[in-house]
N, C-alpha and C positions, 0 to 999 in steps of 0.2 A: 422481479416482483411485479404484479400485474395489478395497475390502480383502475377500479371505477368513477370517472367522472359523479359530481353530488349529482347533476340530472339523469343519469342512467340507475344511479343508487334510488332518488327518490320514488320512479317508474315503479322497479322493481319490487319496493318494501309499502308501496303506497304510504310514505311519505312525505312532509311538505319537505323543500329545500328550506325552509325558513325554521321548521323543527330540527333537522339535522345541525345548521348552523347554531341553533340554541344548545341543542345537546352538548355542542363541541366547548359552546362560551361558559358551560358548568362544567366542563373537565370530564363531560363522561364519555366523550369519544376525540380522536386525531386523527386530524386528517392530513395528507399529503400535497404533492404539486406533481401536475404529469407534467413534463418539460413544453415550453410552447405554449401552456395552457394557465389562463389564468384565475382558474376556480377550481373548488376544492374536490381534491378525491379521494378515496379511500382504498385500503389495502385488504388482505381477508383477514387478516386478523380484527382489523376494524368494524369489516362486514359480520365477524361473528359475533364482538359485542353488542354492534347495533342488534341483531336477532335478539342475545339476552335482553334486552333493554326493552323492546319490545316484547316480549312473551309479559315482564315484570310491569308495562305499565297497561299491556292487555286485564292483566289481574289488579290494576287499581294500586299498585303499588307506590306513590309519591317519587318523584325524581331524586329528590334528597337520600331517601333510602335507599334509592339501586346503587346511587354512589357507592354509598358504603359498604355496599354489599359487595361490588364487583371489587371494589378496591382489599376488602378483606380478605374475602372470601371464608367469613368464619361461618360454619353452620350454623353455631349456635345463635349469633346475631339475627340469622335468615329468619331463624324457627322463630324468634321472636317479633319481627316484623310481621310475620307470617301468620302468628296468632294475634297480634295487634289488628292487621286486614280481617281475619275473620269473624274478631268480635266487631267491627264496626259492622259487617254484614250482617251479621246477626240483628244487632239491634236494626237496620233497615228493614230484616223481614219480619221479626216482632213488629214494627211501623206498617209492614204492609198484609200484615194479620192482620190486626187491628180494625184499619180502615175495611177492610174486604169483609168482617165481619158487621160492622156495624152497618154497612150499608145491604149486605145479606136479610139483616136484618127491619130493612127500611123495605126492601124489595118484598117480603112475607106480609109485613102489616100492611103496604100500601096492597098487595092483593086484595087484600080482604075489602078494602072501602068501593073495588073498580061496580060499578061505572062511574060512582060518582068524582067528581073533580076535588083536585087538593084543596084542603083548606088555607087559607093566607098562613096559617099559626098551627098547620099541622107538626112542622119541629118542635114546637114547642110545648106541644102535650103533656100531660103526665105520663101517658103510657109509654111515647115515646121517649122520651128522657131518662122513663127507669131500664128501658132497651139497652142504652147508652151507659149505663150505670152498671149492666151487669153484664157487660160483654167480657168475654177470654181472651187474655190479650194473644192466646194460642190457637185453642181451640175452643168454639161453642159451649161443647158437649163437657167440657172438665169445672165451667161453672165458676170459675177465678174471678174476683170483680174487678171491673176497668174503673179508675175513675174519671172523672173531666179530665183534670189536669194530665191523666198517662194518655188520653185521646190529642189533648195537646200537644204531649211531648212529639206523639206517633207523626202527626200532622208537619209540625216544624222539623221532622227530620227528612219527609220530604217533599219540603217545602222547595230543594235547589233543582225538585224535577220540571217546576214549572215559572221559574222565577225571570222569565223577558216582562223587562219593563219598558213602559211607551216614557219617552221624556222631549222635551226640549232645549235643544243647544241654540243658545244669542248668538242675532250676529256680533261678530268681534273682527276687531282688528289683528293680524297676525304676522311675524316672521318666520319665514319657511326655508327650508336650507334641502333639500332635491338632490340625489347621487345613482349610478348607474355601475354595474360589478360588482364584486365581488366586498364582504363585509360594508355592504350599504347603510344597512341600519344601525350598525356601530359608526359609522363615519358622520352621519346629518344626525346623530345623538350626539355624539360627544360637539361637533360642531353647535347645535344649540344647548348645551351646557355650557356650553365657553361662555356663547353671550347671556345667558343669563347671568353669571358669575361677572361677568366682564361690565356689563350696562347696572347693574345694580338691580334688577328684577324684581328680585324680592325683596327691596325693600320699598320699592315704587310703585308697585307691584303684585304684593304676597298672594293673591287668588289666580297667580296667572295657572291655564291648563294647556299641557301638553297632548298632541294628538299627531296622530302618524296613517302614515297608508301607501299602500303599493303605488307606485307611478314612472313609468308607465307598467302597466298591470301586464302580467301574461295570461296568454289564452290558457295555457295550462294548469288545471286546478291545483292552487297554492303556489304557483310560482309567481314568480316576481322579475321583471327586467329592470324596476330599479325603487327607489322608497322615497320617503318626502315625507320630515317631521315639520310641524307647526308649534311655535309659541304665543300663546295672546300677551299682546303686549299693547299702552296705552295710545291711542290715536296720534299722538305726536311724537312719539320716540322713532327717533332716527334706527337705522336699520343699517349696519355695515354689509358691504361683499363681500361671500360671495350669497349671505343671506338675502333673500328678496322680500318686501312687503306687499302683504298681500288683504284684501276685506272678505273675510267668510259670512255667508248670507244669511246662517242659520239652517235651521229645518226642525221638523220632527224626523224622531230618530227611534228606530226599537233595539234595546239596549241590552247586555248580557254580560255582569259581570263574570271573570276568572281571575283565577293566579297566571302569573306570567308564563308562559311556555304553553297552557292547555290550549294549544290555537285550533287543534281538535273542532273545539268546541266550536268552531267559526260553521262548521257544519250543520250544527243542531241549529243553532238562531236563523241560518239560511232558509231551513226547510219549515222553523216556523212562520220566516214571513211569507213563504209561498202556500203554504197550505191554511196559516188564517184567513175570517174571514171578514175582517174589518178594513186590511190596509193593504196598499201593494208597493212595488219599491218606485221610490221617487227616483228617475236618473233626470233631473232637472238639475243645472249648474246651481254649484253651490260655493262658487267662489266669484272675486274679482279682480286680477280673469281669469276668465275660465280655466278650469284645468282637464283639461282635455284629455282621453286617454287613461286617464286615472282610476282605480279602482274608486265604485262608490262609495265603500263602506271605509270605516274609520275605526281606531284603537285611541282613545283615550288612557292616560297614565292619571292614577288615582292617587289623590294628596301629593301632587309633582313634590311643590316645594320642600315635603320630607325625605327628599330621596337625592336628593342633590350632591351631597358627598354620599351616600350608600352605593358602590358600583355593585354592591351582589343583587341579581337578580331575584333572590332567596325574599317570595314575602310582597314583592311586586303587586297592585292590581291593576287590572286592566279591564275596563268598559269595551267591550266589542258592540259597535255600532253600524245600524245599515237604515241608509234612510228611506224615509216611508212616507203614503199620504193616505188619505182616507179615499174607499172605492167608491168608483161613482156609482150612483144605480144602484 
């Protein structure tokens, strides 16, 4: 039987090692041990579901559903999941009719006024508002009437195409628990779950936030040489080893919610803070001390203290953070 190492696997499928290891912690793939080697590899049978799994979440398919799927195999379940994805697309592209008409329609009338300049209260016209009133939510020409409220609807569904928010994280005092190998981020998790359970946390506590990050970072995109979770905990609370305390300086941060596992998406906020044109990335220390070596960016866990006996990852959220400053000039 011929195993490929998780770094050879991730190469190849342009995977993270960090998604592969998720995959494995929801049961939808196994992985092996090459002898001598102390991380994870795969077999072809393994490598073929990984391809399923990927083709199913190329098409937007939810994690939860390829479970089931791969585990049934009943078609008729598929077909149904299957029709479930495409009515959600549907409604996206009724959402993106909509908007592409309406402003079709902004584009004709503002012809008409050039050269002159917008008015402060040109949206708000009569004329234009009845534009707005009698758009198709399909097409122009079949005359359908939109109303506010469906221009609403159209708007808030896609709304998660552009939803990076700017926020700011306080300095806080914190314990950090740091690991290198193989199941890292299960290890400095469960290690700071203990001490919160163990120190009484949340009840001394209850807002404390969890936050995580690669350290030391690999040069290779989405790899990791090793992880380092943080808990805020009160300025004077003792801190056991092999946790260490530590003082986080703060920052501004550009922010991007997901569900647990779309680390995906660690892509898209990247490319937004390089190509907006407000903020650029802060790599100024953001601890005491330093953490050197460390990836910049940061995963926040959302309503920690609800999840504390929950181990399913099922429902998780996760703040993907990278920090930022305003450009000079």
């Amino acid at each position: 039987m011929t195993l490929q190492p998780i770094s050879k696997v991730s190469k190849a499928y342009g995977v993270s090692t960090r998604t592969l290891r998720y995959y494995e912690q929801l049961g939808l793939l196994q992985s092996s041990k090459l002898p001598g080697y102390a991380y994870r590899a795969y077999d072809e049978e393994a490598l073929s579901r990984l391809r399923q799994i990927l083709v199913l979440r190329k098409l937007r398919i939810p994690l939860k559903q390829i479970g089931v799927i791969l585990e049934t195999r009943d078609a008729r379940l598929a077909i149904e999941v299957f029709e479930q994805s495409i009515t959600g697309l549907q409604s996206e592209k009724q959402a993106l009719e909509t908007i592409e008409g309406i402003l079709r329609s902004f584009v004709r009338e503002l012809e008409k006024l050039l050269p002159e300049p917008l008015s402060p209260h040109v949206f708000e016209q009569e004329h234009v508002m009845e534009l707005v009133q009698a758009l198709s939510v399909k097409t122009l020409s079949q005359k359908e009437e939109t109303s506010m409220e469906e221009l609403n609807r159209a708007s808030e569904l896609l709304e998660h195409l552009k939803d990076i928010r700017i926020l700011y994280l306080p300095p806080m005092t914190v314990a950090s628990c740091q690991s290198t190998g193989d199941n890292q981020e299960e290890v400095v998790g469960a290690a700071i779950s203990t001490f919160i359970k163990e120190s009484g946390l949340g009840e001394s506590k209850p807002d404390f936030r969890r936050i995580g990050f690669n350290n030391p970072a690999s040069e290779q995109s989405g790899g990791s040489l090793g992880y380092e979770a943080w808990v805020s905990i009160p300025g004077d609370m003792e801190v056991p080893a092999p946790l260490v305390k530590k003082q986080f300086l703060g920052g501004l941060y550009a922010a991007h919610m997901i569900a647990f596992g779309e680390f995906q998406e660690w892509g898209r906020l990247w490319q937004w803070v390089m190509d907006n044109g407000e903020y650029d990335v802060d790599f100024s220390p953001r601890t005491d001390p330093a953490d050197l070596g460390a990836d910049p960016s940061l995963e926040e866990q959302l309503n920690a203290i609800h999840h504390l006996e929950d181990t399913s990852p099922f429902g998780t959220q996760l703040d993907l953070l990278v920090p930022i400053k305003p450009k000079q000039g």
